[in-house]
C-alpha positions as a LaTeX table, in Angstrom:
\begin{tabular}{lrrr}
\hline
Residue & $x$ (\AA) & $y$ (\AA) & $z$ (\AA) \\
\hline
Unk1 & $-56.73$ & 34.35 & 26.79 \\
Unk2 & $-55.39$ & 30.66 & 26.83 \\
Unk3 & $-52.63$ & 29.92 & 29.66 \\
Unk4 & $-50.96$ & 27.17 & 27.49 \\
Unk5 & $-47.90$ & 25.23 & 29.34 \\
Unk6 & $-46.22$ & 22.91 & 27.94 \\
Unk7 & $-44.95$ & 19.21 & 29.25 \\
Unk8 & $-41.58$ & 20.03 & 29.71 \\
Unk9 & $-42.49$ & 23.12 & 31.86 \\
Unk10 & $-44.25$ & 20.72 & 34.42 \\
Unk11 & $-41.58$ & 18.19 & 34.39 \\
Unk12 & $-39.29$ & 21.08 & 34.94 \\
Unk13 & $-41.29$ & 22.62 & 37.69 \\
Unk14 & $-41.76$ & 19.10 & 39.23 \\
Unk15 & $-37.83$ & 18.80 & 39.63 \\
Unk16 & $-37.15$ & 22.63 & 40.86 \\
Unk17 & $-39.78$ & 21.38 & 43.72 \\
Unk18 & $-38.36$ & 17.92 & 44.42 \\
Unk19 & $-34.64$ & 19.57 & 44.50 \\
Unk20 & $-36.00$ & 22.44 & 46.90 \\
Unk21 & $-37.53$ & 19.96 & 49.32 \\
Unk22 & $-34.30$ & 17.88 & 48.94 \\
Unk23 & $-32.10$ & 21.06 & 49.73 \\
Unk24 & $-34.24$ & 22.26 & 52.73 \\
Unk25 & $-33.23$ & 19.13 & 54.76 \\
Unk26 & $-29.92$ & 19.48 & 53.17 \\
Unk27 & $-29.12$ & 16.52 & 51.59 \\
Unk28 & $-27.32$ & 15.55 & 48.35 \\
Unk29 & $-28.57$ & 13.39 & 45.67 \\
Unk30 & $-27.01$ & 10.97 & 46.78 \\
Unk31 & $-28.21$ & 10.33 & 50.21 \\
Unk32 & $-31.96$ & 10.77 & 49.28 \\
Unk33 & $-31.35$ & 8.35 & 46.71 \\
Unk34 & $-29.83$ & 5.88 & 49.34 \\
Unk35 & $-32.33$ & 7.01 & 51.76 \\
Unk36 & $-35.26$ & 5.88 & 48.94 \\
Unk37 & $-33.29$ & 2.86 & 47.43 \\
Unk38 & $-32.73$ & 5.24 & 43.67 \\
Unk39 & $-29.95$ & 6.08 & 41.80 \\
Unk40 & $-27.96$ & 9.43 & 42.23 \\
Unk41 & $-28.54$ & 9.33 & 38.51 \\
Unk42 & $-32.55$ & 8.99 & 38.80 \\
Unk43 & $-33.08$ & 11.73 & 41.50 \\
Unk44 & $-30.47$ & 13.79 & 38.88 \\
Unk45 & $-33.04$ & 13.00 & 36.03 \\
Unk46 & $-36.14$ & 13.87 & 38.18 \\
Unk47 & $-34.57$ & 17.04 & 39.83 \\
Unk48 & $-33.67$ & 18.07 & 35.68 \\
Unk49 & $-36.62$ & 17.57 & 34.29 \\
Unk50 & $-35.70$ & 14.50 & 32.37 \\
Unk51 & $-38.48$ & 11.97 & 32.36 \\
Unk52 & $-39.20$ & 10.81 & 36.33 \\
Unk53 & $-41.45$ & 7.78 & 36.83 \\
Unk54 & $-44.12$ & 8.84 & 38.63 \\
Unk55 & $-43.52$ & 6.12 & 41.11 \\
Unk56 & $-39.48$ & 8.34 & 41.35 \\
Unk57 & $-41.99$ & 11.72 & 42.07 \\
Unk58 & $-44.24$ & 10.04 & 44.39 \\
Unk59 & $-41.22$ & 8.32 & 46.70 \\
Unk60 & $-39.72$ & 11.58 & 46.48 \\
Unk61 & $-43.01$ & 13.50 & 47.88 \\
Unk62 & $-43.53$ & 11.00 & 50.37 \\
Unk63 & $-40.38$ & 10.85 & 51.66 \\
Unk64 & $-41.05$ & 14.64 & 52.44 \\
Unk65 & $-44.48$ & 14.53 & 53.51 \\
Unk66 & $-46.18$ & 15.98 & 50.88 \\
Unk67 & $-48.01$ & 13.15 & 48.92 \\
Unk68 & $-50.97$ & 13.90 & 51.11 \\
Unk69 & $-51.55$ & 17.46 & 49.33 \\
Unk70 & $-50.45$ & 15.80 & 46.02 \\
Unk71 & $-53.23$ & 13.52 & 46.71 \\
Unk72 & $-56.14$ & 16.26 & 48.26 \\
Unk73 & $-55.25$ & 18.05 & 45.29 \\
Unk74 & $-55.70$ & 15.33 & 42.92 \\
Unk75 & $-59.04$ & 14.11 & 44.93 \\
Unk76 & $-60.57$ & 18.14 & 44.53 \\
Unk77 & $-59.89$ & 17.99 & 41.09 \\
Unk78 & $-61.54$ & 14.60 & 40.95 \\
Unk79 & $-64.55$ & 15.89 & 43.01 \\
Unk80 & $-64.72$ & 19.06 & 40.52 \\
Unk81 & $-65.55$ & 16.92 & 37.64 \\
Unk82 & $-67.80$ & 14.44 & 39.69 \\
Unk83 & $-69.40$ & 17.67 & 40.46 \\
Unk84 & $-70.04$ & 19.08 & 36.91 \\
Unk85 & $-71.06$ & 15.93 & 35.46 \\
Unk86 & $-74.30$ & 16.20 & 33.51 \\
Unk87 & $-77.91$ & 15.29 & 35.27 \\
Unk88 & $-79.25$ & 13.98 & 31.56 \\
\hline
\end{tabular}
């Protein structure tokens, strides 16, 4: 069976996590967007879905401390295809 996701999912998912990190320190748009130099408007566009930068998603996960799992996970899936690579 193919899992297929779509674009808009992931964008969507990306801002229900960025909003839920926001909300656990308890601060409004507005003061992690002063607190990263943004817009309200831009951390409203990332937390909705609508289009982030991915320089907007990685300010937001390093201002929370995750960008170091965003980036193991990136380097594993890195090292997975280094792995698989063919030996001809």
């Amino acid at each position: 069976m193919l899992d297929f996701i779509t674009i808009k999912e992931v964008k969507a998912n990306l801002g229900v996590w960025c909003k839920q990190l926001r909300k656990s320190q308890k601060l409004t748009q507005k003061q992690l967007a002063d607190e990263l130099a943004l817009s309200p408007l831009t951390i409203s566009k990332l937390e909705n879905g609508e289009n982030p930068t991915i320089e907007t998603l990685l300010k937001v996960l390093q201002y929370f401390n995750e960008m170091q799992a965003f980036n193991q996970y990136v380097v594993r899936e890195i090292e997975k295809i280094d792995n698989n690579k063919s030996l001809y």
